[in-house]
N, C-alpha and C positions, 0 to 999 in steps of 0.2 A: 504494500500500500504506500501510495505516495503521500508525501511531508506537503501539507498546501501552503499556499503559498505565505499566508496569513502567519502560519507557523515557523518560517523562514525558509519553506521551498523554494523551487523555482516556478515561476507562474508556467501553468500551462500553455498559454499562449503570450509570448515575450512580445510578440508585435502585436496583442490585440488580436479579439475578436468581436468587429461592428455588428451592434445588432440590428441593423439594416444596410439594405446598399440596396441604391434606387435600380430598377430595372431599365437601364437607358436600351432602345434599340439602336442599331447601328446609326451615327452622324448622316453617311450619304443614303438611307433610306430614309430618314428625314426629310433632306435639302432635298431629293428629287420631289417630293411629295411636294415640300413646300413652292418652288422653283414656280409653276406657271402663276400661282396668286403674286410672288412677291415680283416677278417681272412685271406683272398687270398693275401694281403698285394695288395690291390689294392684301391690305394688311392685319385687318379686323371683321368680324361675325360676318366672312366670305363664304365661298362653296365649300372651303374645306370644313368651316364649319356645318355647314350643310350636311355634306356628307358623312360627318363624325354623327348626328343626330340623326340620320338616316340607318345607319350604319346600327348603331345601339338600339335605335327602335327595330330592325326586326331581330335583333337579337331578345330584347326584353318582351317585347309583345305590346308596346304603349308607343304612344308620343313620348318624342324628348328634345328638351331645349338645352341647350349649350350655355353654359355661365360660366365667369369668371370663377368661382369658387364656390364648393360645396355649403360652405356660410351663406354666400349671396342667395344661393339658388334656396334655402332655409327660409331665409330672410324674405324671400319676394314670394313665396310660395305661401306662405302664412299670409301675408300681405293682402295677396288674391285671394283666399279663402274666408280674410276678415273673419276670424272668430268675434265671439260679442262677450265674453268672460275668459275666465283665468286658463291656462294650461297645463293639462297635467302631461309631466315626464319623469323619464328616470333621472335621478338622483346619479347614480353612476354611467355616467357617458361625460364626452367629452364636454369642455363649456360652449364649442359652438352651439352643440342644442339649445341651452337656454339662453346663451346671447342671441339669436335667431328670434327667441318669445319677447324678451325683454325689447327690442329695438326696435319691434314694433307695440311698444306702448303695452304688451300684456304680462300679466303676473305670471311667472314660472310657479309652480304649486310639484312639488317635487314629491314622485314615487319609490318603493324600496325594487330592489331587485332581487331575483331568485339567487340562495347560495352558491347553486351549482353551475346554471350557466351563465349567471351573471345578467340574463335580461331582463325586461323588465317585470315587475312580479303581479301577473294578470289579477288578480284577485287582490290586491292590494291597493292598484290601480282602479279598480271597480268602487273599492268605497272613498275614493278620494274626487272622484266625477261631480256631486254636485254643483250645480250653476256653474262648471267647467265648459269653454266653447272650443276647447278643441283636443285631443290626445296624439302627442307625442311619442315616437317609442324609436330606441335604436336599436341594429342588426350587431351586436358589441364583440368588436372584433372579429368580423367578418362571420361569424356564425347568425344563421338566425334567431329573430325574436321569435314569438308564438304566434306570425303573424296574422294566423285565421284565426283564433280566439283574440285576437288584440281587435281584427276588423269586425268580429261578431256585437264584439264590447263598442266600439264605436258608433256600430249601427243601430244597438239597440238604446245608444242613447237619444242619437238623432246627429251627434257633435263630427265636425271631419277630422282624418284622421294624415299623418302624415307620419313618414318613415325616415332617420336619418341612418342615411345606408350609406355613409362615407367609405367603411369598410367592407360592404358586402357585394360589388361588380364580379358575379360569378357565382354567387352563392345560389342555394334553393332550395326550400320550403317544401317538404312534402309533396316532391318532384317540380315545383313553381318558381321559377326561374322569382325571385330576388330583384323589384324593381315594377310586378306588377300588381301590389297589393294599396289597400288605400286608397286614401286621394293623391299622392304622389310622396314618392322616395327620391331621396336625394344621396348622389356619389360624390363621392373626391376624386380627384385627378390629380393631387398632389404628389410628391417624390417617393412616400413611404408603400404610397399605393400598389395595388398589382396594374391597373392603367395608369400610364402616368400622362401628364401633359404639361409640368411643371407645375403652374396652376390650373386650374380645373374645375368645371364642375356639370355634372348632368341632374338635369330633374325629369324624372318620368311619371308620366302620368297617364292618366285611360281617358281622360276628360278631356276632349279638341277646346274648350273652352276654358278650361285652367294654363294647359298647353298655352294657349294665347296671350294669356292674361302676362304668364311668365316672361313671354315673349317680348311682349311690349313694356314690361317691367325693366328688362335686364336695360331697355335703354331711355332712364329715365322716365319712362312710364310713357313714352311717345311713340304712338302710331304708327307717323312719319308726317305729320300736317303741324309737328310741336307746339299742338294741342294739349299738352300733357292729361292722361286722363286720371291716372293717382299719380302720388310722391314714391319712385322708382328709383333706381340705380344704375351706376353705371358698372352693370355687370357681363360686360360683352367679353367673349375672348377672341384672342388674336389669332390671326392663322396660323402663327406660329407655334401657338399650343395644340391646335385643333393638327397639325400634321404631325407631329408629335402625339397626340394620342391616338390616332389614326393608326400609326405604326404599330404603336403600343398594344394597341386595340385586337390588330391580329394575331397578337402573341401571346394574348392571354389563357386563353385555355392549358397552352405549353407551361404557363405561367402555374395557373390552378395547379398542374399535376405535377410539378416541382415541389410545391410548397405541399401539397396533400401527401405525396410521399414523406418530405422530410418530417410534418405532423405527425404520422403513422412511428417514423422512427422514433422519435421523442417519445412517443408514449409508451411503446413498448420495453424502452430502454429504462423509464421511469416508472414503471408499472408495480415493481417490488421496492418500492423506495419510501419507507415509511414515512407518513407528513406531506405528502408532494400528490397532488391531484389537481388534472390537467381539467381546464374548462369542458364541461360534458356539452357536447351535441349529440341533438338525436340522432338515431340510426335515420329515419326518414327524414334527413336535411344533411346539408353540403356546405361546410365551409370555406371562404375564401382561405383563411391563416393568413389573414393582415399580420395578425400575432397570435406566437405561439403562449397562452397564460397560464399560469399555476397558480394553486392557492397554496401557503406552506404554513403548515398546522403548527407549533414551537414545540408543544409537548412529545409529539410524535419528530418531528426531526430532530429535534435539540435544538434547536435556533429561531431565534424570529425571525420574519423575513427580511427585516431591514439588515440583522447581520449577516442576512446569506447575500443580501446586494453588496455591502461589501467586500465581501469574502470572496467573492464573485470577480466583483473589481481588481481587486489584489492578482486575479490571475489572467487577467487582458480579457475578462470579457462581459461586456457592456448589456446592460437589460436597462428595463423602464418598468416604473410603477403606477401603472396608468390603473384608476382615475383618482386618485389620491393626493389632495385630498377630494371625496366628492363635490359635484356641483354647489349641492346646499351647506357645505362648510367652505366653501370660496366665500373669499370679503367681498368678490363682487356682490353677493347674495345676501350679505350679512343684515342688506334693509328688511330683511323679510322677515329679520326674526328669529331666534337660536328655535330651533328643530329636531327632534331626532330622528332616526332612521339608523336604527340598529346595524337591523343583516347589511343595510350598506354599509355601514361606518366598518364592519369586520371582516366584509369583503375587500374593501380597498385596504384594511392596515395588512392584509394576508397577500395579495397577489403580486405576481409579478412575471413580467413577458421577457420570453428567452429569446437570443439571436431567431431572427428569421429574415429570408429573403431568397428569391427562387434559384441562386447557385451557388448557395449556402451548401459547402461538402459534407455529408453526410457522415464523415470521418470526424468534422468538427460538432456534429451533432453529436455521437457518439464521446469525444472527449468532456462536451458541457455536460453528460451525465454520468462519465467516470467522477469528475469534477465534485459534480453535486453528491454522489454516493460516498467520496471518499470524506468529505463535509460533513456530512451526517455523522460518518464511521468515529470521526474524531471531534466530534460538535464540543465533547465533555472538555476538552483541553483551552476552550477559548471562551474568554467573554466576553457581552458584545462592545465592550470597550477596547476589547482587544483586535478586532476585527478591522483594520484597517486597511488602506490600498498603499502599497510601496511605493 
């Protein structure tokens, strides 16, 4: 058994290991992409945007509009739907979600999440709906949410319902493709993503009239007669994102089954590892593995999780502790009011996401959980004062 690094080892990995790296497609399948727009001197919400929203809609099975960022596209999508009361969402998701409620003028009303997989917790969600005009839910870390009891729940209130699917392009639902649930889900296109487009964003939706509304949203809320018909944004993207995702775009599924593999090895290799339990998806659902997540129990591994980030660090390799703190303990939230929310507050002090990215070696998979096994083995020799990064 090896001496970690914490202990005065040698880190396993001397040069690092990132726990992401963007999936860029090749440079010159880009520029040719890009190449007839930017000689036409056409440089923003052109064909190639077109065809990147063309493109995703027969993939998803909906309308989709092109936005500058998965925020904006949040933000103008609520916008158009004008809820008339507060919003209920998860508490554990990123803070776009509820910077998305709040910016347009509505109360975030924060829900708990399930232990296991982390989404949002349906029956919890249920009794927090009063005089609520709209529910939120996100697909948390590329896995999905419960999304036909999420949209049963919406329907039978009457309220719309929206999906923030930054991590889920690929994912699917009890064989349903991820993007056609709701009144419309929203992706990232950002760099950590499996599509990238630098920045980014698609909003999909089933409704040719929210479609539009988005549409005319993203530029300023203008038709084209600069009439303005609501207060919009300017969330157009450029074609140089749009050929850039384009690329990207056909390379995803290659993308999914990179990352679905290396998932598979994670689990298996951490399967006998007391303490350490990897976010549960259902068998009838399909994760993207935005990120690979655990939750790490102290009593059963010997350590809390913050010392195993450490201890982690000390040996070159990099993880995140996403969503921690959650949403309703951010000071941006703090006018709302101290709150509690248990199973979140002990989800986030417990998780933490391991290297991932689609040409991530599988070799290095395998040493992050020599890594973590040998951590455990010797958890009793350190404390978490001790835990430090070299």
């Amino acid at each position: 058994m090896r001496r970690p690094a914490f202990l005065g080892g040698d880190p396993a990995f001397p040069d690092g290991l990132p726990f992401a790296r963007p999936q860029v497609p090749p440079l010159e399948a880009v520029m040719s992409r890009l190449a007839t727009s930017f000689e036409a001197g056409i440089l923003t919400n052109g064909p190639l945007v077109r065809q990147l929203e063309e493109q995703a809609a027969e993939r998803l099975g909906a309308h989709v509009v092109a936005v500058s960022s998965c925020t904006a596209g949040l933000m103008l999508t609520l916008r158009a739907l004008d809820p008339s009361g507060p919003v209920v969402l998860p508490s554990f998701t990123f803070s776009a979600s509820a910077h998305a409620v709040a910016w347009n003028g509505l109360s975030p009303r924060f829900a708990e999440c399930d232990p296991l997989t982390f989404q949002l917790d349906v029956s919890d969600a249920r009794g927090r709906l009063g005089g609520a005009g709209a529910l939120v839910s996100t697909h948390v870390f590329g896995a999905p949410c419960r999304a036909r009891a999420i949209t049963d729940l919406a329907a039978a209130e009457g309220i719309p319902l929206v999906f923030d699917a930054a991590h889920g392009l690929g994912a699917t639902h009890e064989g349903q493709a991820v993007g056609s649930f709701g009144d419309a889900e929203v992706f990232s296109l950002s760099p950590t993503k499996l599509v990238v487009a630098g920045e980014g964003g698609l909003v999909a939706t089933r409704s040719p009239d929210l479609a539009e509304a988005v549409r005319i949203g993203r530029d300023y809320g203008n038709p084209g007669d600069y009439d303005t018909r609501f207060v919009g944004l300017n969330a157009r993207l450029s074609e140089l994102h749009a050929a850039l995702a384009l690329v990207s775009l056909g390379r995803l599924d290659a993308h999914l089954q990179a990352r679905r593999r290396l998932a598979r090895r994670y689990r298996e290799g951490l399967a006998g590892l007391p303490g350490i339990t990897p976010q549960v998806v259902p068998e009838t659902d399909q994760s993207t593995y935005k990120d690979f997540t655990v939750t790490v129990d102290p009593d059963a591994y010997g350590m809390e999780r913050d010392t195993l980030v450490r201890a982690l660090a000390a040996e070159g390799i990099d993880t995140r502790c996403y969503f921690s703190p959650p949403a309703h303990r951010q000071r941006a939230y703090a006018y709302l009011g101290a709150r509690s929310l248990p199973v979140t507050e002990e989800v986030a002090s417990k998780v933490v996401s391991l290297p991932m990215y689609g040409d991530l070696a599988t070799s290095a998979v395998d040493r992050v959980v020599e890594v973590m096994a040998d951590l455990h083995a010797q958890a009793g020799l350190v404390s978490p004062a001790e835990a430090v990064v070299a």
